[in-house]
N, C-alpha and C positions, 0 to 999 in steps of 0.2 A: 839185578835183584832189587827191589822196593823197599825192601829193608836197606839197603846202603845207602851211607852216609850220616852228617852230624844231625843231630838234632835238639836243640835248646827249650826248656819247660817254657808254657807259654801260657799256662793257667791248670787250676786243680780242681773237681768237682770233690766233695763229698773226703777230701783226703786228712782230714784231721780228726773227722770220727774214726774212719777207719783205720789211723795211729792209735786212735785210743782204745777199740776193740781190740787192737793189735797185743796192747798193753803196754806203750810208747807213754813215758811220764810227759807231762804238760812241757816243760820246758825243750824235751826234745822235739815234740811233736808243733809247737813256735816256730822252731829253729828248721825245720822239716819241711814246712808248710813254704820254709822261704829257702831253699836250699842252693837255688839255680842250679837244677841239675840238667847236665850235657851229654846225651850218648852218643855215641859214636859208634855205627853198627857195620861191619863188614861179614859178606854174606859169600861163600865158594861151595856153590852142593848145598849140603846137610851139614858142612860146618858152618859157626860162626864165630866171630871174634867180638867183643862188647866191650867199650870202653865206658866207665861211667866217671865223670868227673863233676863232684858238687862242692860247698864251702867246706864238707867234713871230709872227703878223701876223695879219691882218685882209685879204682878197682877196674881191673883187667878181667875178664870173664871168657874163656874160651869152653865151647859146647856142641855136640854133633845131637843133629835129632834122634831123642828115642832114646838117647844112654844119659845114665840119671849121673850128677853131678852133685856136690856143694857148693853152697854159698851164706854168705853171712850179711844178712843186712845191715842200714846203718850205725842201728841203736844194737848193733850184737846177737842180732835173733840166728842162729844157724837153723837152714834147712836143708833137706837133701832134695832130689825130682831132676826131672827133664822138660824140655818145652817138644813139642810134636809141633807139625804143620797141618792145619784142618783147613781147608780150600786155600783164603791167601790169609791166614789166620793163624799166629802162632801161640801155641796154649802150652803154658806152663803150668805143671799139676807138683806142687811140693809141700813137704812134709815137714815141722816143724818139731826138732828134735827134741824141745824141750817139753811139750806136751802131747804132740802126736797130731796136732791139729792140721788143716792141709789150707792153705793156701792157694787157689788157683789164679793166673795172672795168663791176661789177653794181651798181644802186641799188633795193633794191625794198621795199613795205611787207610785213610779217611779223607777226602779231597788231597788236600795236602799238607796231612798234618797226621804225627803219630797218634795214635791215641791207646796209651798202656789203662788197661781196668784190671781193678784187684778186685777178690772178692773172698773173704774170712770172713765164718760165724755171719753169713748171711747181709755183710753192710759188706757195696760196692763203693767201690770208688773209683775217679778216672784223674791220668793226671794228660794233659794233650800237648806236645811240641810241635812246634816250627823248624823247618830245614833251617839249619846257623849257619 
């Protein structure tokens, strides 16, 4: 699967506006921007297992496609959704409990390198890793 394995941030386009749309205070969105974040993706089927490990935690994430789940980002934002697979394309479409707002988020491989895009309220962002 293309998705398994580590993977280490390795640069961010556009990821501090879209903290800020997000509605991520300055200081978090600092601290954010630098966060060295490490995922770790293990792929069987339609499940997956997701590790994330950055300076602010360490969150386990398990999810099968198509059945919607929670999670809580860094700065405390809860969301509910699922990620589906669209060709070799995995599109997370989630709902932001606190205002209803939706969140969609792309994971896909690119030569050789992740490349995760968010896109809220119209400002994208991409953040890209290297295999670690």
């Amino acid at each position: 699967m293309a998705f398994n394995g580590t993977w280490k941030i390795e640069r961010n386009e556009n990821y501090e506006k879209f903290m800020e749309v997000m509605g991520v205070n300055i200081m978090k969105r600092k601290l954010g921007a630098h966060d060295n974040l490490k995922i770790t993706i293990q792929q069987d089927g339609n499940k997956f297992i997701v590790k994330e490990s950055s300076n602010f935690r360490t969150v386990d994430i398990e999810f099968t496609l198509g059945v919607n789940f929670e999670y809580s980002l860094a700065d405390g934002t809860e969301l509910t959704g699922s990620w589906n697979m669209e060709g070799n394309k995995l599109v997370g479409t989630f709902t932001r409990k606190d205002n209803g707002k939706v969140l969609t988020a792309y994971r896909e491989i690119v030569g050789d390198e992740l490349v995760q895009t968010y896109v809220y309220e119209g400002v994208e962002a991409k953040r890209i890793f290297k295999r670690g």
